[in-house]
C-alpha positions in Angstrom: -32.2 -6.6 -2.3 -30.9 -9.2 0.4 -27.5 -10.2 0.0 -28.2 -13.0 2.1 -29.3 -16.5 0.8 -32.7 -17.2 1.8 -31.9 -20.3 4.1 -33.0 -23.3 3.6 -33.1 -25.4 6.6 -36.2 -24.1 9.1 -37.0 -24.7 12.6 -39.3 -27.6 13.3 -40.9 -25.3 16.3 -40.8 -21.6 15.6 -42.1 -21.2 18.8 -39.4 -18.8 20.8 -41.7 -16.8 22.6 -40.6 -16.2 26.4 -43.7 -17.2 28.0 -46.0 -19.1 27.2 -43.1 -20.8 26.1 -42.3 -23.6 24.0 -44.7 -27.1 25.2 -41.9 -30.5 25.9 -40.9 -31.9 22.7 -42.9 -34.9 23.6 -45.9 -32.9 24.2 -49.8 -34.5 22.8 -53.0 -33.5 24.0 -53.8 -37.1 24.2 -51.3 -37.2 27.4 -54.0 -34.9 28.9 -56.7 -37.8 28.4 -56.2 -38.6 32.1 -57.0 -35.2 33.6 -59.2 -35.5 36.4 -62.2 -33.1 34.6 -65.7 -32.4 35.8 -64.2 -33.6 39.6 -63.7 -31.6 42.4 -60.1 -30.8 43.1 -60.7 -31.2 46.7 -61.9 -34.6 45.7 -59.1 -37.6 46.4 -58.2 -37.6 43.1 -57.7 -34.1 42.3 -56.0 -33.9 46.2 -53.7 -36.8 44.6 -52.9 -35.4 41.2 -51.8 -31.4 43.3 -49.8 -33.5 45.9 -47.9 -35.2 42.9 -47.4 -32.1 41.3 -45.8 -30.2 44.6 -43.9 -33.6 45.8 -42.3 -34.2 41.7 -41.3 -30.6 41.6 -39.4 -31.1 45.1 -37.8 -34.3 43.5 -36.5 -32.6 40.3 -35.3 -29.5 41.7 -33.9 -30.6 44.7 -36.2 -29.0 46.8 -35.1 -29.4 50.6 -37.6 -31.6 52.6 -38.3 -28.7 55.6 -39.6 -26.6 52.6 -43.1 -25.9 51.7 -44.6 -25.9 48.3 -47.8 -24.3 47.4 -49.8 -24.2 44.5 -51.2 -20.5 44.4 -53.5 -18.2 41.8 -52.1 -16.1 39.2 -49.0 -17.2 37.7 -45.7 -16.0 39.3 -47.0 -12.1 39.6 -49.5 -14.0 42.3 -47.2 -15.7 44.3 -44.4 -12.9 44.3 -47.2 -10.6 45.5 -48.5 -13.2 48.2 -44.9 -13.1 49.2 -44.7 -9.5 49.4 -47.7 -8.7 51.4 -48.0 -11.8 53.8 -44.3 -11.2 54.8 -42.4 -8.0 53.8 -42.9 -4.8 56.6 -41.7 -7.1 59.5 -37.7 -5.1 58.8 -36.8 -2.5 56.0 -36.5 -3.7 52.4 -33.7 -3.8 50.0 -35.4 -3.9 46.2 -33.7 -4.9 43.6 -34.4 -4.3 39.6 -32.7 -4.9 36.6 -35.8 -5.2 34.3 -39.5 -4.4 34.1 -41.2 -7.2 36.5 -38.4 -6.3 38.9 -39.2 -2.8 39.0 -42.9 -3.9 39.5 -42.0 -5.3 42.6 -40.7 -2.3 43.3 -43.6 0.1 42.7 -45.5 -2.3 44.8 -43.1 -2.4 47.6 -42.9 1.8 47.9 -46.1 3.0 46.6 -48.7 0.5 47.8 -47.3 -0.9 50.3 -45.0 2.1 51.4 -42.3 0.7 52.9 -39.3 1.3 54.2 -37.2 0.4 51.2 -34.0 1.6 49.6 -34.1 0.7 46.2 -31.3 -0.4 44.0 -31.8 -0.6 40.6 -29.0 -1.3 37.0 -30.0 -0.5 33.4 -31.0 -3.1 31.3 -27.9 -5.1 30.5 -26.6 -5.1 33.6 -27.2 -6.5 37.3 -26.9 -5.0 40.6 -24.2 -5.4 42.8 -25.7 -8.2 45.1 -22.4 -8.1 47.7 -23.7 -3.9 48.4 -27.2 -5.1 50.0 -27.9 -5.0 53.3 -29.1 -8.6 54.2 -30.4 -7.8 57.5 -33.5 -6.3 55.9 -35.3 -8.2 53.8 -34.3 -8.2 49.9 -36.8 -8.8 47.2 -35.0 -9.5 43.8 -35.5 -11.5 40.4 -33.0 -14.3 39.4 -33.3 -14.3 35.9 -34.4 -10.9 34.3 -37.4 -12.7 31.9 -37.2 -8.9 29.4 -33.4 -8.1 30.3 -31.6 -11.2 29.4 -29.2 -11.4 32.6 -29.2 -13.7 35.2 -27.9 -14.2 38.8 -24.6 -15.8 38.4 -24.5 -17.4 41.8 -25.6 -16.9 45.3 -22.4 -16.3 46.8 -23.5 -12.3 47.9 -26.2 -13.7 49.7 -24.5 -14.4 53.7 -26.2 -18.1 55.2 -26.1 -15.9 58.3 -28.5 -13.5 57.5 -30.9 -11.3 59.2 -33.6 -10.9 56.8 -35.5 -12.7 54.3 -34.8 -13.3 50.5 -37.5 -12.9 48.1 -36.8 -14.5 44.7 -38.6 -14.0 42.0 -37.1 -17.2 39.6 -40.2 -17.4 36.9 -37.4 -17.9 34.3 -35.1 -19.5 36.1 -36.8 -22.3 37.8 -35.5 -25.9 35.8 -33.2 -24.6 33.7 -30.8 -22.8 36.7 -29.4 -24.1 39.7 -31.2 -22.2 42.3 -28.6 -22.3 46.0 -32.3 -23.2 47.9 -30.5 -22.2 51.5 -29.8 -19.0 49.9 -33.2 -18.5 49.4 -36.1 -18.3 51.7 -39.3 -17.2 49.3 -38.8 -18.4 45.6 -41.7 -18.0 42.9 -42.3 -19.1 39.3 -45.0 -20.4 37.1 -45.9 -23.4 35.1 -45.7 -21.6 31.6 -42.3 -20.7 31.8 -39.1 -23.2 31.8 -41.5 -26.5 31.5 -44.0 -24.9 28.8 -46.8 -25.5 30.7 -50.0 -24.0 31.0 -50.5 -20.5 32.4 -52.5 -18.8 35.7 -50.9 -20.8 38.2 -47.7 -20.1 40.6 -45.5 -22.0 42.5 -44.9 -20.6 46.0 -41.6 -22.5 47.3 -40.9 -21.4 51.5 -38.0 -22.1 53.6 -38.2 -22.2 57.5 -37.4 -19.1 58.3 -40.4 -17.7 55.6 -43.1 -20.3 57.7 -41.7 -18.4 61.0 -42.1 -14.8 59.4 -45.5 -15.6 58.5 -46.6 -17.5 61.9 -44.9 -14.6 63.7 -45.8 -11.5 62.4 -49.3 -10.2 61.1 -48.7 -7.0 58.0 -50.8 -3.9 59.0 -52.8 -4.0 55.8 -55.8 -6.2 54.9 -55.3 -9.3 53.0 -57.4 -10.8 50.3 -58.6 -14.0 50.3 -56.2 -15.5 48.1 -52.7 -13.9 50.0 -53.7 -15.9 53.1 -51.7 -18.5 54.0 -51.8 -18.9 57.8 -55.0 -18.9 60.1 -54.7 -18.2 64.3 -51.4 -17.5 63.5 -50.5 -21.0 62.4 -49.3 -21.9 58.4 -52.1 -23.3 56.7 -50.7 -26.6 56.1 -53.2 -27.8 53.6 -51.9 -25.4 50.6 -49.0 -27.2 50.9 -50.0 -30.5 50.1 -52.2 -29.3 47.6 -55.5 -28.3 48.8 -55.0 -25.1 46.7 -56.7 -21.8 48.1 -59.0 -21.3 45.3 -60.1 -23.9 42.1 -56.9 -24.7 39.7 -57.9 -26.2 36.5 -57.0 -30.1 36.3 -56.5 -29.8 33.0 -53.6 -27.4 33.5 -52.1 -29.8 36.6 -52.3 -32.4 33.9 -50.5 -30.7 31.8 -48.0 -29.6 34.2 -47.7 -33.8 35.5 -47.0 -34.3 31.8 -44.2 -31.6 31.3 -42.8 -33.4 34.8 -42.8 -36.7 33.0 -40.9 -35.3 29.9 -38.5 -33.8 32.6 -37.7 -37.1 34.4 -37.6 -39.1 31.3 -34.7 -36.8 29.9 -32.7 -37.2 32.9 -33.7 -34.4 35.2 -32.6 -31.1 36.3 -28.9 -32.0 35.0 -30.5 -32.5 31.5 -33.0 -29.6 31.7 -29.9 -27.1 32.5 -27.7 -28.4 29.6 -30.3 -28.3 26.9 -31.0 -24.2 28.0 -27.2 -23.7 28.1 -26.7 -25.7 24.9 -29.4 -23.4 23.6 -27.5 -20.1 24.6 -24.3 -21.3 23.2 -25.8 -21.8 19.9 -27.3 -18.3 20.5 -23.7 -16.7 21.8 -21.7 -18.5 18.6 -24.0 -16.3 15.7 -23.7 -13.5 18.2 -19.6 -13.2 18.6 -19.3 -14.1 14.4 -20.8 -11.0 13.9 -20.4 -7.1 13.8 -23.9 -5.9 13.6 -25.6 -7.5 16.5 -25.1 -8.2 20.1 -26.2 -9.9 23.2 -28.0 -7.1 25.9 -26.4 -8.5 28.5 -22.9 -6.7 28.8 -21.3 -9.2 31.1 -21.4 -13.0 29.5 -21.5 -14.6 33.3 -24.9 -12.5 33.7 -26.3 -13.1 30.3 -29.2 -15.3 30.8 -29.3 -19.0 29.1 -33.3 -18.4 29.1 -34.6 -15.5 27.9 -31.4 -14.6 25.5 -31.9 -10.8 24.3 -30.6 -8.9 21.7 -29.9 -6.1 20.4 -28.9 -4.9 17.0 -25.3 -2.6 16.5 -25.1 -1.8 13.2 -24.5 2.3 12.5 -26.8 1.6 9.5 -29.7 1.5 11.6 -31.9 4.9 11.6 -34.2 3.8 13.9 -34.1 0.7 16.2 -37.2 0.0 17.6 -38.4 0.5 13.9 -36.2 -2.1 12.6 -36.3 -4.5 15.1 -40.1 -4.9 14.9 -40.1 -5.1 11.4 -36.8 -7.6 11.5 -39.7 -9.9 14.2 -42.4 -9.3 11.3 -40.3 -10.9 8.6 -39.3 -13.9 10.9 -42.8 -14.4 12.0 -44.0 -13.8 8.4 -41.9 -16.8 7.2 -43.4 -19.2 9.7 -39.8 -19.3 11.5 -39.7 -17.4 14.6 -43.2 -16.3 16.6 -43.4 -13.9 19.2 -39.3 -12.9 19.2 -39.6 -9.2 19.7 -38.0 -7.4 22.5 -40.3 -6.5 26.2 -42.1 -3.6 25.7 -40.3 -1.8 28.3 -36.9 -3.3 26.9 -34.2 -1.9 24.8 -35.6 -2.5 21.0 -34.2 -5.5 19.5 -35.3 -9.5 20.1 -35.6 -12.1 22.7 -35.4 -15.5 22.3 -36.5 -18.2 24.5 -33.6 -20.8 24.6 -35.5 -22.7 27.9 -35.0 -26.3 28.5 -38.4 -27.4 26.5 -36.8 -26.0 22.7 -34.4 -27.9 20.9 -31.0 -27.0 20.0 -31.4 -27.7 16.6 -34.2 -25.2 16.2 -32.1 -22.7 17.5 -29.6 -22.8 15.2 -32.1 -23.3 12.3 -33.1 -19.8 13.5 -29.7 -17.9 13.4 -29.4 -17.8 9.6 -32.9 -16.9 9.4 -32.1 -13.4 11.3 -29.4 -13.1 9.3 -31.3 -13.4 6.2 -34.1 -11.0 7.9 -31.5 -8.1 9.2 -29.8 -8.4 5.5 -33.5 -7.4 4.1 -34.4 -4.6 6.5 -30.8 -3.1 5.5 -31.7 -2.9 1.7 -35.0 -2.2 2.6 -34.3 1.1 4.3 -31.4 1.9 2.3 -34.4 2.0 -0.8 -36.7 4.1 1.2 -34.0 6.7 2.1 
């Protein structure tokens, strides 16, 4: 028996699942009445509504105006790999891990596209050094680890004066982090993440110095349709300004107009930041009050004010991938947490989406909830043993 009170107070949104994540608060289908269906996205209106999309995203994330924006297939995973193969074997590569997509990158970047590459790589919990890299070659790395729960503090490792390119893969970080954008030359994310939009398409953000990579040097490997972005050696200007390389759905630009709306309205990227960090604070508070559970992140200016993970401590525990799933099940069976349980490559324990779009009072609605739930899985295995 739980010697926990069952709570009383639930979250309005149980939704804390890291992607899809959580719609805007202000978030109706009917705002999607406008989508420009059954037309032609190269049609002037759907050329209109993609060129608002690219040009609103500049606005709100301070975008620099020499950068190009591209609307490209497949989520983040298909911009990162445009990135990769349109760009990377010009110099040796410095990969970077500290979770599972990162590490993705890196099976790409040495056994597809077999590269010269030293790989540096932390457990989860931790981040690499970033001052030990080599930025004359060209360094591929994830700002926010989405399934580790640790972040990028800063940019400051990364020299204004160097060599090679930076590859950023920023899915989770994107809206709710400031990104140092002359730090960065190739930076990726998708519309389901911070903004709750819809999923399948990526944002493919390039600085100068990634438009002269690609207009000066041709990869010796084939390239599929959709990873080409230049032609006679020349950028392909019209991705840029929306004329998308292969058919997006309206419906989802809609909805991603609609999540930029909610964005402006609330005061922009200032506002988006403080609701996530608000969000993790709530998340860090239950955390350091207790003995039995912890955040995954080891150093608190890493740990992620996204995709917050957890893990559970207590020496009670038998086993913890057992009794984190089943902790999830009870939280998901009461209605007050979907979708909460660690990556499946991760460390067992949860992960909860604290992103811009969820509210800070659902959060902490949520803590005494796990409390309740971790209270009955402890008399629940002490019974069974």
């Amino acid at each position: 028996m739980t010697t926990t009170t069952t709570p009383a107070a639930r979250p309005v949104n149980p939704r804390f699942s890291s992607g899809p994540c959580a719609k805007p608060p202000a978030f109706s289908l009917d705002k999607l009445s406008g989508a420009a269906l059954g037309r032609s996205h190269r049609a002037a209106i759907g050329k209109a509504k993609l060129a608002d999309a690219i040009e609103r995203t500049r606005a709100i994330l301070g975008v620099p105006a020499d950068y190009r924006i591209g609307i490209v297939p497949a989520s983040d995973t298909g911009a990162f790999e445009m990135a990769m193969w349109t760009m990377l074997g010009a110099r040796p590569a410095e990969m970077v891990a500290w979770e599972s997509f990162g590490a993705g990158w890196v099976t790409d970047a040495v056994k597809q596209l077999k590269l010269d590459a030293r790989v540096h790589e932390a457990p989860y919990g931790q981040i690499v050094d970033m001052a030990t890299l080599d930025y004359d070659r060209d360094v591929c790395f994830t700002w926010n680890g989405t399934t580790s729960g640790v972040r990028m503090p800063d940019g400051a490792a990364i020299p204004a004066d160097r060599g090679g390119l930076t590859l950023c893969d920023a899915t989770s970080a994107a809206f709710a982090m400031a990104l140092p954008w002359d730090k960065l030359d190739v930076t990726t994310f998708s519309w389901q993440k911070v903004l709750g939009g819809e999923a399948a398409h990526g944002m493919l953000i390039l600085s100068p110095r990634a438009v002269e990579r690609l207009e000066s040097y041709t990869p010796p490997w084939p390239l599929p349709k959709i990873f080409r972005l230049t032609k006679g050696g020349k950028l392909i200007e019209g991705i840029f300004r929306g004329e998308t390389i292969n058919t997006p759905s309206m419906l989802a630009v809609e909805d991603y107009l609609q999540a930029l709306d909610w964005a402006e309205g609330i005061g922009g990227l200032p506002a988006l930041i403080a609701r996530a960090e608000a969000n993790a604070a709530a998340v860090a508070g239950f955390v350091q009050a207790r003995d039995w559970i912890a955040n995954l992140a080891e150093d608190p200016a890493t740990a992620s004010t996204t995709s917050v993970c957890l893990k559970f401590t207590d020496p009670r525990i038998s086993d913890g991938a057992a009794f984190a799933k089943a902790v999830a099940k009870r939280l998901e069976k009461e209605g007050v947490a979907f979708d909460i349980g660690s990556y499946r490559d991760a460390p067992p324990g949860l992960r909860i989406w604290c992103g811009s779009t969820v509210e800070t009072s659902d959060i902490e609605a949520l803590m005494p909830w796990i409390e309740w739930a971790f209270e009955a899985e402890i008399s629940a295995q002490a019974a069974a043993a």
